[in-house]
C-alpha atoms as a printed R data frame, in Angstrom:
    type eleno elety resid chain resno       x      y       z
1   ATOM     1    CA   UNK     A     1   0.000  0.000   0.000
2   ATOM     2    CA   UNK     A     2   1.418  3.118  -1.040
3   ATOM     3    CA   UNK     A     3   0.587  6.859  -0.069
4   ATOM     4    CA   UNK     A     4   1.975 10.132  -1.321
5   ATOM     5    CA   UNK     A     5   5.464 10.180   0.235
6   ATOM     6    CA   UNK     A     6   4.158  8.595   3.142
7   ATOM     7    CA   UNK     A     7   3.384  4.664   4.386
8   ATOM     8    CA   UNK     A     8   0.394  3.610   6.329
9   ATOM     9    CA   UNK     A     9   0.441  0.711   8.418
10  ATOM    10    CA   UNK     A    10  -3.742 -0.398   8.928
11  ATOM    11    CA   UNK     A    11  -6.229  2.092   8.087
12  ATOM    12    CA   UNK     A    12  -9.557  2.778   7.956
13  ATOM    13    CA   UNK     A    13 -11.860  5.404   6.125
14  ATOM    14    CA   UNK     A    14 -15.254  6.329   5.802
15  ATOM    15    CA   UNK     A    15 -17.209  9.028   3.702
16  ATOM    16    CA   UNK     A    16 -19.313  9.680   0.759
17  ATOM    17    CA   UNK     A    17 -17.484  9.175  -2.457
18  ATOM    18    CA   UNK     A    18 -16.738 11.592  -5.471
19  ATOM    19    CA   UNK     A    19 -15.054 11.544  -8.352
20  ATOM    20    CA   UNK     A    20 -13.745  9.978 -11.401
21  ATOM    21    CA   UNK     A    21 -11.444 10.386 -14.534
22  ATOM    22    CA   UNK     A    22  -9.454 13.282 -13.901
23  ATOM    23    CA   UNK     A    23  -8.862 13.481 -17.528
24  ATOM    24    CA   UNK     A    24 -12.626 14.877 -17.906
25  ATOM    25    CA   UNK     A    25 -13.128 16.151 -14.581
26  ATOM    26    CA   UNK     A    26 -10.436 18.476 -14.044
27  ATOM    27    CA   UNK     A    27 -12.227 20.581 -16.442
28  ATOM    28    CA   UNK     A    28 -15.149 20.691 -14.230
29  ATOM    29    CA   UNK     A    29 -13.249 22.549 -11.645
30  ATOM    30    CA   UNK     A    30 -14.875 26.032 -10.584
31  ATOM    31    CA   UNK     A    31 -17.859 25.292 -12.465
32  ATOM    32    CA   UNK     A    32 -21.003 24.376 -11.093
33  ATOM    33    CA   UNK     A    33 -21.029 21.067 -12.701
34  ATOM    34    CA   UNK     A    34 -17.254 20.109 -10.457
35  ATOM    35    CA   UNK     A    35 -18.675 21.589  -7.259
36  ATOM    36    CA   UNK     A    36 -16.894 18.903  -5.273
37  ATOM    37    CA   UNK     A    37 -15.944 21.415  -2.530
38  ATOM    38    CA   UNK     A    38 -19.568 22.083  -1.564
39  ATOM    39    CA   UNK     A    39 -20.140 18.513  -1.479
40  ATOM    40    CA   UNK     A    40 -16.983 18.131   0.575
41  ATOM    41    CA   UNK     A    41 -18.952 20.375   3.340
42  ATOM    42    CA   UNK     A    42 -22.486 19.139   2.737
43  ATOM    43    CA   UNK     A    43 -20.838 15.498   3.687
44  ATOM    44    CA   UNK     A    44 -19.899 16.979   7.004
45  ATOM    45    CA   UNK     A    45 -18.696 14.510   9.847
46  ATOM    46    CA   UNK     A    46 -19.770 11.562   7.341
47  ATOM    47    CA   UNK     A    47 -16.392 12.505   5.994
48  ATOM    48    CA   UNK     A    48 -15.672 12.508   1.480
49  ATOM    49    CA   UNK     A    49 -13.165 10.377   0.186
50  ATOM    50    CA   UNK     A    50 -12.350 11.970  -3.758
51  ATOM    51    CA   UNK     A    51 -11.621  9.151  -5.920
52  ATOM    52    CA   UNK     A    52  -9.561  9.903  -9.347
53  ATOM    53    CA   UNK     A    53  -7.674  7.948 -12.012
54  ATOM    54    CA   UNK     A    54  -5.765  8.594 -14.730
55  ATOM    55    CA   UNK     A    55  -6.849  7.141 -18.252
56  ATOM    56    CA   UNK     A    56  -4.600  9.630 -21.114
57  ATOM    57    CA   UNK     A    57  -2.509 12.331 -18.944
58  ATOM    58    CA   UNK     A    58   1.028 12.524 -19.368
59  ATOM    59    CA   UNK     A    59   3.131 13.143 -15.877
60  ATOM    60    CA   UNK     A    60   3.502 16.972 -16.534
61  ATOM    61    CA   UNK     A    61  -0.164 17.097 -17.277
62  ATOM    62    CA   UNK     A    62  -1.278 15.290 -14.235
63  ATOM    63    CA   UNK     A    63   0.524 17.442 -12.578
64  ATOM    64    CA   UNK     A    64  -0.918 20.190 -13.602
65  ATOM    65    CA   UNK     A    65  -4.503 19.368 -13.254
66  ATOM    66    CA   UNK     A    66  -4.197 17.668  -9.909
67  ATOM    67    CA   UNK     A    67  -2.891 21.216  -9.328
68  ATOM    68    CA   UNK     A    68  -6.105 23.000 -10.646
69  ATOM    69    CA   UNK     A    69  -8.040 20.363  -8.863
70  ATOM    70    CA   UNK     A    70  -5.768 21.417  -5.287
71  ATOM    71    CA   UNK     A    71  -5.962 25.263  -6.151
72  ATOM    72    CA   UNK     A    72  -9.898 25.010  -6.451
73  ATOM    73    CA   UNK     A    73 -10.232 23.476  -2.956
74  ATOM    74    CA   UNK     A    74 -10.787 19.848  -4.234
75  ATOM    75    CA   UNK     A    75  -8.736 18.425  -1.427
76  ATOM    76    CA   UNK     A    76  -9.143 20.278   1.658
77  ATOM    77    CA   UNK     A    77 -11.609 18.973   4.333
78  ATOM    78    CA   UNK     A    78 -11.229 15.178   2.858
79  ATOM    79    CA   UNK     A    79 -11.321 12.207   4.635
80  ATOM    80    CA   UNK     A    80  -8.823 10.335   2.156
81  ATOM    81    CA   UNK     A    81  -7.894 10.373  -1.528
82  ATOM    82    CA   UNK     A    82  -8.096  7.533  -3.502
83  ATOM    83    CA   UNK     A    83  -5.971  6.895  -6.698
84  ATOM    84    CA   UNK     A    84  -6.409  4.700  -9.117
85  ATOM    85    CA   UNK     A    85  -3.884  2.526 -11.394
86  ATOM    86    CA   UNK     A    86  -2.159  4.425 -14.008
87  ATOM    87    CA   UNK     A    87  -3.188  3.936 -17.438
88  ATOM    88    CA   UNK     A    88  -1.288  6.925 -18.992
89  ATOM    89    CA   UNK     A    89   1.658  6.894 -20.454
90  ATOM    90    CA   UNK     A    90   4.851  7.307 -18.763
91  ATOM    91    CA   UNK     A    91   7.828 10.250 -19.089
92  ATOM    92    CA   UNK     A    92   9.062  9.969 -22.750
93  ATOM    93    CA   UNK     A    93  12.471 10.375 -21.371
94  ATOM    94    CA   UNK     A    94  15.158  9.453 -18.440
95  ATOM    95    CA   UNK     A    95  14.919 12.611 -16.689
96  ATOM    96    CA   UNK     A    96  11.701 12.941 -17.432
97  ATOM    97    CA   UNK     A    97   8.833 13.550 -15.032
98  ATOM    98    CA   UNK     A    98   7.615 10.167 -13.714
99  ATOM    99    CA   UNK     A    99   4.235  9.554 -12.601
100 ATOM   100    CA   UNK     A   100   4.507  9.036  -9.232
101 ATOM   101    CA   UNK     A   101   6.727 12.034  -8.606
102 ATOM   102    CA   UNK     A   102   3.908 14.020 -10.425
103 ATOM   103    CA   UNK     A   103   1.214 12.455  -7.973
104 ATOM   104    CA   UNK     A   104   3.804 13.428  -4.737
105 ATOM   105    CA   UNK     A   105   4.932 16.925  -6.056
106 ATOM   106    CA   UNK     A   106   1.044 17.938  -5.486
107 ATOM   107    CA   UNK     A   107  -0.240 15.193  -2.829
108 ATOM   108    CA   UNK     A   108   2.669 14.747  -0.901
109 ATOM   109    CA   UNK     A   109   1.096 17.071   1.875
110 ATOM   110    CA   UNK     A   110  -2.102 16.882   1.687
111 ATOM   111    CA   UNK     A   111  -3.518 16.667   5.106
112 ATOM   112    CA   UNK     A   112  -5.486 13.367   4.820
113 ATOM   113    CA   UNK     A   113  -4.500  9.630   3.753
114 ATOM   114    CA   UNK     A   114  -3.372  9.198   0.337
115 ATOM   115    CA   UNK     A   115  -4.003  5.396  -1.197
116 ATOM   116    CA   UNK     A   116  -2.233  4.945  -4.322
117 ATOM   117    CA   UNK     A   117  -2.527  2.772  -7.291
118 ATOM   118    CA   UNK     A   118  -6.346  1.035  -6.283
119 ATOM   119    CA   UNK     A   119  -8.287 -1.437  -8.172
120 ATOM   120    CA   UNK     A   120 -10.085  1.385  -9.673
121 ATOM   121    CA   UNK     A   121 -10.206  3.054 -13.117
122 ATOM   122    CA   UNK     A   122  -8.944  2.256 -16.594
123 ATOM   123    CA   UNK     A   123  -7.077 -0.825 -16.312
124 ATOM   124    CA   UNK     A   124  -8.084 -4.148 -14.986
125 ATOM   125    CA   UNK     A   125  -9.431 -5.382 -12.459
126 ATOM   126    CA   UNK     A   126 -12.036 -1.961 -11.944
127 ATOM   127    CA   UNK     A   127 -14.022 -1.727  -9.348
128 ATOM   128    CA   UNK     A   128 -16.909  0.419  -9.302
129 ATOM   129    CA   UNK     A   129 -17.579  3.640  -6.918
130 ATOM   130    CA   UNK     A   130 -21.061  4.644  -6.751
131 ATOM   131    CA   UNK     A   131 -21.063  8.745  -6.297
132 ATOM   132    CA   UNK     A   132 -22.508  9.427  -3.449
133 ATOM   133    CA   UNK     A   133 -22.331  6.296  -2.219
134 ATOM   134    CA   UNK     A   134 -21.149  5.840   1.720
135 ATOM   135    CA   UNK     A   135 -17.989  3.584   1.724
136 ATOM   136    CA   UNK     A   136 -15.895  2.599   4.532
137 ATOM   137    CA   UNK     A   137 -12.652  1.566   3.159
138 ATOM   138    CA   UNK     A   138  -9.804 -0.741   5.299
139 ATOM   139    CA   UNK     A   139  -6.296 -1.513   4.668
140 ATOM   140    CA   UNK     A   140  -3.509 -3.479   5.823
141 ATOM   141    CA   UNK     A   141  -1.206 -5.838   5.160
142 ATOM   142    CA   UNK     A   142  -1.483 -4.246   1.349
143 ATOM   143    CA   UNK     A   143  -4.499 -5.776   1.151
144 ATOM   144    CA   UNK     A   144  -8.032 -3.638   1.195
145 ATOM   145    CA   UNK     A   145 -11.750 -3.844   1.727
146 ATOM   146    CA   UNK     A   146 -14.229 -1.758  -0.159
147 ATOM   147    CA   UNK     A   147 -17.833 -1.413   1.356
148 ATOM   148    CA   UNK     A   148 -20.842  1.254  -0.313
149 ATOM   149    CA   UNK     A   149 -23.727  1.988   0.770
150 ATOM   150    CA   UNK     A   150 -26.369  4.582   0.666
């Protein structure tokens, strides 16, 4: 189990989840279609957990719309961040930007838990979020449990 410059030994989270491809909603941010920050507070002590995955977006592009996504208020108030596999390509060269030093240059102090690299998005296995849905989430051992609910 991985995390944003950090390691977690067992964990467990609860909230409503939000989210999806960040490749189409990062342009949702400060509209009122990618509102996420008011749902963030309308979730109160039920706690959010934002859910995103990469399908297309090069390194220096994630980057730069997990930064939008941060700048808008995206992440602040969650109760953990979930992150899907990677599915988009890698840095063309060497020295490149990598992938996961795109993902810790903007979530590598984000207050709440960071879970990396979930069976969720593009690439196989997927597992389906329900928006909206109440999950409790538990790791350890690298291992994790999913649970939604209404």
């Amino acid at each position: 189990m991985a995390a944003a410059g950090r390691r977690y030994g067992a964990l467990s989270l609860q909230g409503h989840l939000i989210g999806g491809c960040i490749d189409t909603i990062a342009w949702l941010a400060g509209t009122r279609y990618g509102a996420v920050p008011n749902f963030i507070r309308a979730c109160g002590t039920a706690g959010t957990l934002l859910y995103l995955e990469n399908c297309e977006l090069n390194p220096p592009t994630l980057a730069r719309a997990l930064w939008s996504l941060r700048r808008q208020g995206w992440f602040d108030g969650l109760t953990g961040l979930l992150v899907g596999r990677n599915s988009g390509p890698e840095a063309l060269q060497a020295d490149g930007l990598a992938y996961r030093d795109a993902l810790d240059s903007v979530l590598g102090e984000l207050a709440c838990p960071v879970l990396i690299d979930l069976d969720i998005g593009h690439k196989m296995p997927q597992f389906t979020l329900i928006n909206g849905a109440l999950a409790t989430i538990s790791f350890a051992d690298g291992r994790g449990v999913l649970l939604q609910r209404r």
